[in-house]
N, C-alpha and C positions, 0 to 999 in steps of 0.2 A: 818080579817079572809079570807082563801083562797077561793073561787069557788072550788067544787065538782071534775073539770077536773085537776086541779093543785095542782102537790104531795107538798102536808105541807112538810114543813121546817120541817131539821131536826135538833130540838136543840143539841140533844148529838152530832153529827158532828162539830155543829156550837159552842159549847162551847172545841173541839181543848182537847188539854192534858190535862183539867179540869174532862173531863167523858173519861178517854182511857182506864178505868178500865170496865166502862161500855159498852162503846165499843165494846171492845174485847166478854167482857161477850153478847152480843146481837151476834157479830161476831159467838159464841159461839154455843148459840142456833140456831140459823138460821143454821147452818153446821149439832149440830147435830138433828133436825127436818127433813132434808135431807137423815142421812144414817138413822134415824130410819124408813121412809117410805121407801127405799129404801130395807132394812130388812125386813120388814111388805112384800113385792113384795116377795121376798126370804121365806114368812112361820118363820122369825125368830122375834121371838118378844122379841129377848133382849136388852135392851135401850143400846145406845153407852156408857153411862156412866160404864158401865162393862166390855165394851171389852177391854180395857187395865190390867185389871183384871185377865179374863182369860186368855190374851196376854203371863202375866207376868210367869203363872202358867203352862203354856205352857210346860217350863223344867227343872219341878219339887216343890214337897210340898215348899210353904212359910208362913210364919207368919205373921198376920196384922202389925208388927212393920217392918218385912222386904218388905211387899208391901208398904208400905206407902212409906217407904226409896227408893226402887226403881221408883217410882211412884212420888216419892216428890208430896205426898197428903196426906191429914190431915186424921192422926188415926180416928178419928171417920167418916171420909168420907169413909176410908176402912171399917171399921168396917160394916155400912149401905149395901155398896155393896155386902160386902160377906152375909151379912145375906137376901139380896135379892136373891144370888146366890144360898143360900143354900138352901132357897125356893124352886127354881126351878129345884133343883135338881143336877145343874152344875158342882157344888164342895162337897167334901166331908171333914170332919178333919180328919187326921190322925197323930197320935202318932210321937211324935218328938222327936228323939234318945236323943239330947243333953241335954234335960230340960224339965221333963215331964209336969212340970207346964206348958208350951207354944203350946197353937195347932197352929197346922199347919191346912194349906188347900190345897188338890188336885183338880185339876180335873175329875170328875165322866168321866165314861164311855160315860156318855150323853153330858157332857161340853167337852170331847176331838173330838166328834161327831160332834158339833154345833161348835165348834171351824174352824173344816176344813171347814163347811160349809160355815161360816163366813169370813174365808181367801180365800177362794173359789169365792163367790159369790157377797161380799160387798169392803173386802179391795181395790182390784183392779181398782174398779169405783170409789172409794173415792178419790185413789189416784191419780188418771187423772184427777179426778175433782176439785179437789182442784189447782192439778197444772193450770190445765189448768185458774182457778180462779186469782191465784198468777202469772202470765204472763202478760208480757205488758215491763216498761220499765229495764232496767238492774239494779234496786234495788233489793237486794238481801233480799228477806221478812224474809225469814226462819234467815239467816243472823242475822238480827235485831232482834228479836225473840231471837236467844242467847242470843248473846251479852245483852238483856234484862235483860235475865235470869242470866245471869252471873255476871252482875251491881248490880241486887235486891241481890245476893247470898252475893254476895262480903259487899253488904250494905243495908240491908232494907228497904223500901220506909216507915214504920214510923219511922226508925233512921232518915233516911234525913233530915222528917216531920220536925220532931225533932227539929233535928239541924239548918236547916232555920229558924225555929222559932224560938230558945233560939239566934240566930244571927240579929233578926230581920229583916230577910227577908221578903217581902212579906206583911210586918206588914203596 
């Protein structure tokens, strides 16, 4: 065990590609623990987990099935968000020309309110902060980060799983 003065090991570091799923997810929180106090300073108490949300809604009614799609986030993650947002008043449903069975959700008078203030107040510090975060040597973060996204798109990381395994990879 360490003495009190000397930061503990970090295993998820030290276990490399094994935890870079948890990683990221700590990466995650640590960021957004960040803008939400930074919000809290701003009088806005909406978790970041929404602001992409109301981001999306921004230019015009969508559908849980179309934020999820633009959002590539899981239906019931949208789902959760909107019915927090509805809460608070942010969005509203409105009647969806195409298919009545489908609601839609807008931004309330109050979500396009808290929106500017949000774009206003918080995105700008985010985004110097982050950069300024992501600075150092000519690896391109954001880069690799696609290219992630575009690898899992193209092939699933439990296809992979998968397929390493029925190859016996690994085994």
């Amino acid at each position: 065990m360490k003495s009190d003065d000397t930061k503990a090991e970090d295993l998820i570091a030290e276990l490399g590609f094994l935890c870079l799923g948890s990683r990221f997810r700590r990466l995650g929180e640590r960021l957004q623990t960040g803008v939400s106090e930074l919000a809290g300073l701003e009088g806005i108490t909406l978790q970041p987990a929404q602001f992409p949300i109301i981001v999306a809604l921004e230019h015009g009614p969508m559908t849980v099935g179309a934020l999820a799609r633009r959002l590539d986030l899981s239906q019931p993650g949208i789902t959760r968000g909107i019915g927090k947002l509805l809460a608070e008043g942010l969005i509203e449903p409105v009647l969806n020309d195409g298919d009545q069975r489908l609601r839609a959700y807008a931004l309330s008078e109050a979500g396009r309110t808290l929106l500017s203030r949000v774009q206003l107040h918080v995105f700008p510090l985010v985004q110097r902060a982050v950069a300024d975060l992501c600075e150092g040597p000519p690896d391109d973060l954001l880069g690799h980060l696609a290219r992630l996204d575009q690898a899992l798109e193209r092939s699933p990381f439990e296809q992979r799983l998968r397929a390493m395994r029925n190859q016996g990879i690994g085994a």
